[in-house]
C-alpha positions in Angstrom: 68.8 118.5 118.8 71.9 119.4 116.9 74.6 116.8 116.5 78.3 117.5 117.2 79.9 117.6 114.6 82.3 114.3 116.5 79.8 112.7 116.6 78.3 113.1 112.7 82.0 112.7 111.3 81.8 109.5 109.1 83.6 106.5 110.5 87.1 106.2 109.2 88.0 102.9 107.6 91.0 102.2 109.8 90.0 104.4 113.0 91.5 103.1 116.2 94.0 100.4 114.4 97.4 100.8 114.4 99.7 100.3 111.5 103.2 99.7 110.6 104.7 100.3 107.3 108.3 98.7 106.3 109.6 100.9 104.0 106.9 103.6 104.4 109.8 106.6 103.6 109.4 106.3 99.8 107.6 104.7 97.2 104.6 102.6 97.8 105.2 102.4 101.4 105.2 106.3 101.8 102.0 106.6 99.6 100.0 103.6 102.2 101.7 106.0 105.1 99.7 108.2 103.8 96.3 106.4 103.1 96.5 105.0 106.4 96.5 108.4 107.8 94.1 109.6 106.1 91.8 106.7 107.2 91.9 107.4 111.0 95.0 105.0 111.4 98.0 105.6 113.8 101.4 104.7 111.9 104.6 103.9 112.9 107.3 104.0 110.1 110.2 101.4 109.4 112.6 102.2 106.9 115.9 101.6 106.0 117.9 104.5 104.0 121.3 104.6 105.7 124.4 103.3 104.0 124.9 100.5 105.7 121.1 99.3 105.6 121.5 99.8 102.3 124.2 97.6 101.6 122.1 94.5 102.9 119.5 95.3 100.3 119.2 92.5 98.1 116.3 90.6 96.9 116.9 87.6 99.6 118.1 89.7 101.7 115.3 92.2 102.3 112.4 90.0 100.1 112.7 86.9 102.0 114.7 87.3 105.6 113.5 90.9 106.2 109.6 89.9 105.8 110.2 86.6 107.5 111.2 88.7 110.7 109.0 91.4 110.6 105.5 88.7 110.5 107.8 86.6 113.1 107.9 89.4 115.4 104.2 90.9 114.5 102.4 87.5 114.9 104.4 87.2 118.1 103.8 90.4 119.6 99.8 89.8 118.2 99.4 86.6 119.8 100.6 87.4 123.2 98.4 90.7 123.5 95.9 89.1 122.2 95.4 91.2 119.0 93.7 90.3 116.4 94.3 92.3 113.3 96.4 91.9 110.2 99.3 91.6 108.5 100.0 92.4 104.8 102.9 91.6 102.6 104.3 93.1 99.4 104.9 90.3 96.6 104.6 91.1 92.8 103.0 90.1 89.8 106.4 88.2 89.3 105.8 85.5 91.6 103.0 84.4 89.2 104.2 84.8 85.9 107.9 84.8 86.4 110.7 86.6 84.6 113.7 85.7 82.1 115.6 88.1 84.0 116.2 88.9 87.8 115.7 85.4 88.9 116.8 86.2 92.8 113.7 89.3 92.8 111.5 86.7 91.3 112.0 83.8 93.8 112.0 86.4 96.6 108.4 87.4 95.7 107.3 83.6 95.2 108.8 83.2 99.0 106.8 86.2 100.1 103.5 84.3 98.5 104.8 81.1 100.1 105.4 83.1 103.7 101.6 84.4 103.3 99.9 81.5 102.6 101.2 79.2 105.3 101.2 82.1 108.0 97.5 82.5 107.4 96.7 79.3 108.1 99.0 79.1 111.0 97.4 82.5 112.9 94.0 82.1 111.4 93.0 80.5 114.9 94.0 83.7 116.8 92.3 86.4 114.5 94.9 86.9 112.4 94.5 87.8 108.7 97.8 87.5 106.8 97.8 88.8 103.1 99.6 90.0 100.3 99.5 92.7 98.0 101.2 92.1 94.7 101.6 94.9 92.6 103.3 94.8 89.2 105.9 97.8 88.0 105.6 101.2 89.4 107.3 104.1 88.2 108.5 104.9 91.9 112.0 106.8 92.6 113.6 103.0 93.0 113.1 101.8 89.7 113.6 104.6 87.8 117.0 105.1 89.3 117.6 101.5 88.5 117.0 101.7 85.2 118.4 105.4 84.7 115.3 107.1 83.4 112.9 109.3 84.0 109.3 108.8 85.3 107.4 109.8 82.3 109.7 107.2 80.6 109.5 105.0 82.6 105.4 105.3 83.4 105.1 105.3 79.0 107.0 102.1 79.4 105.2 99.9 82.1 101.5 101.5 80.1 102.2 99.0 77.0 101.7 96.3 79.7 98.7 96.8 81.3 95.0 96.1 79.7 93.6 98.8 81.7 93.8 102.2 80.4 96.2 104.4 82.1 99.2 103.9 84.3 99.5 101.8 87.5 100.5 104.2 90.5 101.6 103.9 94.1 98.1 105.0 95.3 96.2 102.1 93.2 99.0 100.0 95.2 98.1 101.8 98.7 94.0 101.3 98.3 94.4 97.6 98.1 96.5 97.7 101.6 94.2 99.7 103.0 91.3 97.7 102.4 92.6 94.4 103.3 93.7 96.3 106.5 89.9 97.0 106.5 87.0 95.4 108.5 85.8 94.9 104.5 88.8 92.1 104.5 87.1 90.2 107.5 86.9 86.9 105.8 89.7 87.0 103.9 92.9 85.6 104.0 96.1 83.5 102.6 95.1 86.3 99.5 97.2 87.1 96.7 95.8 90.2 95.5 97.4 91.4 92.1 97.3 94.8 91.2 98.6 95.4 87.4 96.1 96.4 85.3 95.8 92.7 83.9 99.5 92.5 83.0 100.2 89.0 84.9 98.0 87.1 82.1 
């Protein structure tokens, strides 16, 4: 007897789960939008691009109080439906290494790791992974505004740094969200998972 074709379709990694991305209208977050898409997953999108959400954007600002109340309000939300899932967090290679410059970014992402590691042992018990994906420079719309180049420039620039051939992108960044969003993370938790190419050492 012939199949249908529902029921030969390859499982999805994230069918059935339900995702939301902070900052999912540019950048890294826009590219994981559209990973966890692509992977069965229904998304609901959090951004902020207005002027005044924009003038709170600073490294404690956003880094440290915005992730604080987005797990506080996802773990809380979790634990009284009775969900068990996960929760990932954006840190940086930074938080490891550290930086002679930008000390505020720097301490934001170490406060991110921080935040991860103690909110994964905290809602381990209710089958809740929390995790963090730390990615180092990507040549997204963001910094190369900041620094007042192009992409190409940019990208040439953050290549010199990496010990991996070729240039770190936003889709090497989404990949790792969408597997420790995965049922392949299972087990894993309080992670620090750097993506860089090998830049961090």
């Amino acid at each position: 007897m012939e199949e249908s074709s529902s029921s030969s379709r390859p499982k999805k990694k994230l069918d059935g789960k339900v995702a939301i991305v902070t900052g999912g209208a540019s950048g890294i977050g826009e590219e994981t939008t559209c990973r966890f898409i692509g992977h069965g997953a229904f998304v609901v999108i959090a951004n902020i691009q207005d002027e005044k959400g924009q003038a709170f954007v600073s490294s404690l600002g956003v880094n440290v109080l915005g992730v604080i109340a987005c797990v506080k309000h996802a773990a809380r939300a979790m634990v009284e439906g009775r969900v068990k899932g996960s929760i990932i967090c954006t840190a940086s290679n930074v938080a490891e290494i550290g930086s002679p410059k930008k000390f505020d970014y720097v301490m934001s992402k170490h406060a991110v790791l921080g935040l991860v590691r103690s909110a994964s042992k905290a809602l381990g018990p209710n089958g809740i992974r929390v995790n963090c994906v730390s990615p180092g420079a990507v040549g997204t719309l963001l910094l190369c505004a900041m620094y007042s180049k192009e992409k190409e420039e940019v990208e040439s620039h953050i290549e010199q740094f990496s010990h991996l051939k070729g240039v770190l992108k936003t889709g090497h960044v989404a990949d790792a969200v969408v597997f420790l969003a995965s049922d392949a993370a299972e087990f894993i938790t309080g992670h620090y998972l750097v993506i860089d190419g090998g830049s961090h050492f």
